[in-house]
C-alpha positions as CSV (number, residue, x, y, z in Angstrom):
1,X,0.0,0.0,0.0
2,X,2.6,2.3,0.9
3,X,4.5,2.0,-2.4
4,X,1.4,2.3,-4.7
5,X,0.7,5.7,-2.9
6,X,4.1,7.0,-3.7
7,X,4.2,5.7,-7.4
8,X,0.2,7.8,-7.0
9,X,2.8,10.9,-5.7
10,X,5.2,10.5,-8.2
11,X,2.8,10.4,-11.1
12,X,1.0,13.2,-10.1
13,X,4.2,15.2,-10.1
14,X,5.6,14.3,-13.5
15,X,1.7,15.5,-14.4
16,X,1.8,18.4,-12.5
17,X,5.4,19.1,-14.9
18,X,4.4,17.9,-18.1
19,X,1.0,20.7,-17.6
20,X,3.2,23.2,-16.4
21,X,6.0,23.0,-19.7
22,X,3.2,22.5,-21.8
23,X,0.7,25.5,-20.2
24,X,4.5,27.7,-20.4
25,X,4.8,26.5,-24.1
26,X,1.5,27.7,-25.4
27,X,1.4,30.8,-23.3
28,X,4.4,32.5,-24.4
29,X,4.0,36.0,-25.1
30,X,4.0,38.0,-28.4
31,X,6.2,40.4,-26.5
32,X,9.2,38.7,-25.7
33,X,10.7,39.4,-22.3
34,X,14.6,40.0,-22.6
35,X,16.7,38.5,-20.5
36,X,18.3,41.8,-20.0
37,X,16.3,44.2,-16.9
38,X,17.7,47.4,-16.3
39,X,18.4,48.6,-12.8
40,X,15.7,51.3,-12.7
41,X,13.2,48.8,-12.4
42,X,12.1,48.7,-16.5
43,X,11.9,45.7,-18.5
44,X,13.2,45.4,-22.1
45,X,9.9,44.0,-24.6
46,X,10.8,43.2,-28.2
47,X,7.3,44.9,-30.6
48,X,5.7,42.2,-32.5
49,X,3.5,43.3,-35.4
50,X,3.1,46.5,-37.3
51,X,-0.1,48.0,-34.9
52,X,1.6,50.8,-33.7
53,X,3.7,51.9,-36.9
54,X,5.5,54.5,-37.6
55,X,6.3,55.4,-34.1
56,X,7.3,51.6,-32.9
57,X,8.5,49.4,-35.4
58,X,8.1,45.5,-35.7
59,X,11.1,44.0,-33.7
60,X,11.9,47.1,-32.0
61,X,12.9,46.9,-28.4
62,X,11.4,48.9,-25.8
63,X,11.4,49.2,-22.1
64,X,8.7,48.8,-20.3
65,X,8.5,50.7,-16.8
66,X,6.0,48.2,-14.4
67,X,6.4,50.4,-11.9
68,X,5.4,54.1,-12.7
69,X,1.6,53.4,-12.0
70,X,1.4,52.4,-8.8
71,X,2.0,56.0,-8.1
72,X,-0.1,57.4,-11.1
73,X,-2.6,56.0,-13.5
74,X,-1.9,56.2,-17.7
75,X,-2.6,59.6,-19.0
76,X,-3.8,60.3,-23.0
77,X,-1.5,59.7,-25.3
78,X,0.3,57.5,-22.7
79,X,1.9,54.1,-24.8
80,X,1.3,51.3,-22.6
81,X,1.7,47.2,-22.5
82,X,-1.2,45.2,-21.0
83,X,-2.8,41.8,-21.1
84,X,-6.2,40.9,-20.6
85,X,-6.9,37.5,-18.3
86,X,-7.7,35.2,-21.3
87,X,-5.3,36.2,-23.7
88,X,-1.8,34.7,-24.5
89,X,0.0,38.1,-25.6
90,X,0.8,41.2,-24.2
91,X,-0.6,43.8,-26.4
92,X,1.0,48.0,-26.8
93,X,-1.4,50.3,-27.9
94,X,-1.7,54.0,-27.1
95,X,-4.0,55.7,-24.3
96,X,-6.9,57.7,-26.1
97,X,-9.3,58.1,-23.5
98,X,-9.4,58.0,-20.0
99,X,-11.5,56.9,-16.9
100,X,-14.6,59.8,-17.1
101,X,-14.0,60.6,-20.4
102,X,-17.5,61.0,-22.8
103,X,-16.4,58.6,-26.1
104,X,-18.8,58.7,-29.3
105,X,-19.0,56.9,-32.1
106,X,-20.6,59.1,-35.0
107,X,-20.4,57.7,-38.3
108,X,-17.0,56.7,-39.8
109,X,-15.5,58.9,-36.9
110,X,-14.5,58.7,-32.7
111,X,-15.0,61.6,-30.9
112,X,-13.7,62.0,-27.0
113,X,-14.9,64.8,-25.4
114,X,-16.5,66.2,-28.3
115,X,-13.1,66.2,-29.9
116,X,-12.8,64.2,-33.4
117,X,-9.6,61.7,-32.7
118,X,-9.6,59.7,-35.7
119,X,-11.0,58.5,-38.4
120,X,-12.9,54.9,-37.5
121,X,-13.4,52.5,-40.3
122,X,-14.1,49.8,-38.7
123,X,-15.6,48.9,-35.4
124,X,-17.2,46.0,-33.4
125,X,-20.6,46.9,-33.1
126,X,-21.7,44.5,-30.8
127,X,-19.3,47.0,-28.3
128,X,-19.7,50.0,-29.7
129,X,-23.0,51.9,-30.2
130,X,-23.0,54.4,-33.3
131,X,-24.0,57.9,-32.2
132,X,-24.7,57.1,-28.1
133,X,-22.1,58.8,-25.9
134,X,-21.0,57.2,-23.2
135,X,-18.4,58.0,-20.6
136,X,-15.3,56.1,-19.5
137,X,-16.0,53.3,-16.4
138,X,-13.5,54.5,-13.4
139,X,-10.4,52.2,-13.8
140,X,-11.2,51.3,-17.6
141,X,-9.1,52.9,-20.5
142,X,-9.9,53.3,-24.3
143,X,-6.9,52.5,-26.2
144,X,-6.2,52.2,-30.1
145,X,-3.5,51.2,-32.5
146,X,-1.1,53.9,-33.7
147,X,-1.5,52.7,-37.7
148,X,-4.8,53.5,-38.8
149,X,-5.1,50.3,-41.0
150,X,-4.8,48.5,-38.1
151,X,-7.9,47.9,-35.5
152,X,-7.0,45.3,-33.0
153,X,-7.5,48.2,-30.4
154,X,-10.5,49.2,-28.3
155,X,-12.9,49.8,-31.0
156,X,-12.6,45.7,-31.5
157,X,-12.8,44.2,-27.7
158,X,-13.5,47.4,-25.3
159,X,-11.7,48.4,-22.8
160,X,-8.5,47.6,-21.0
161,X,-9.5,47.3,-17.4
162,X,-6.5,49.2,-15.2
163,X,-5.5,45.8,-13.5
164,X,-4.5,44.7,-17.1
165,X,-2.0,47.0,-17.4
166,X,1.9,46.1,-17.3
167,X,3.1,49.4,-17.6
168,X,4.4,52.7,-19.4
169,X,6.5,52.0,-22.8
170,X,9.1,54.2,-23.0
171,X,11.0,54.8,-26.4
172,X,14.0,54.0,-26.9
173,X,16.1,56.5,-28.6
């Protein structure tokens, strides 16, 4: 008895491993972590995808500061690297509208704060409502992609809750 429960132990440990390499294997992310981490507390990110052309390149690498909001919450215009619960990837997109912010969809265009921001081709409208403002939930932010072809942003799956968030992307020069 006492060595078929430790063969039971021993198999549920080599489970237990074989889960955990496999769970790594499939959930590596699309921005890859460098092995390098600076001393001021930033983490190096390599950009995968050309969402946020021109200003940040496919390949590029970036720091990532995953401290600087637990002093301070993302501002507009802020760059910043998140990833939701379900999903595999960490995402960058840019910061277009923040928690109490009125955001309107009217026609082929987004306004925030009555102020047109772009120019929006597409959008899910099982989100979105055309032409019904709405503001901003506290601790939600409304991002989008910095190429305007592009729309794997806000307008596609909402909002990016703040506990999402990684952190500030700060360009490299």
């Amino acid at each position: 008895m006492k060595n078929s429960l430790n063969l039971a132990w021993v198999f549920i440990v080599i489970v237990m491993v074989v889960f955990g390499v496999g769970y790594f294997l499939q959930n590596k992310e699309r921005l890859e972590l460098s092995k390098e981490n600076t001393a001021d507390l930033t983490k190096l990110y390599r950009i995968a995808g050309a969402s946020m052309e021109p200003n940040y390149k496919n390949g590029e690498m970036v720091k990532v500061d995953e401290n600087i909001y637990q002093k301070s919450v993302p501002s507009h215009g802020d760059v910043i690297a998140f990833k939701f619960e379900y999903a595999k990837d960490v995402i960058v997109k840019r910061v277009a509208a923040v928690p109490g912010n009125q955001l309107l969809f009217k026609e082929n265009e987004i306004f925030i704060n009555n102020q047109k921001i772009s120019t929006a081709t597409k959008y899910n409208y099982a989100v979105w409502k055309l032409n019904s403002p709405m503001v901003i939930p506290e601790n939600m932010y409304f991002v989008l992609s910095d190429n305007p072809a592009g729309w794997e942003d806000s307008r596609k799956w909402g909002f990016v809750p703040f506990k999402a968030i990684i952190g500030k992307v700060i360009k490299n020069n």
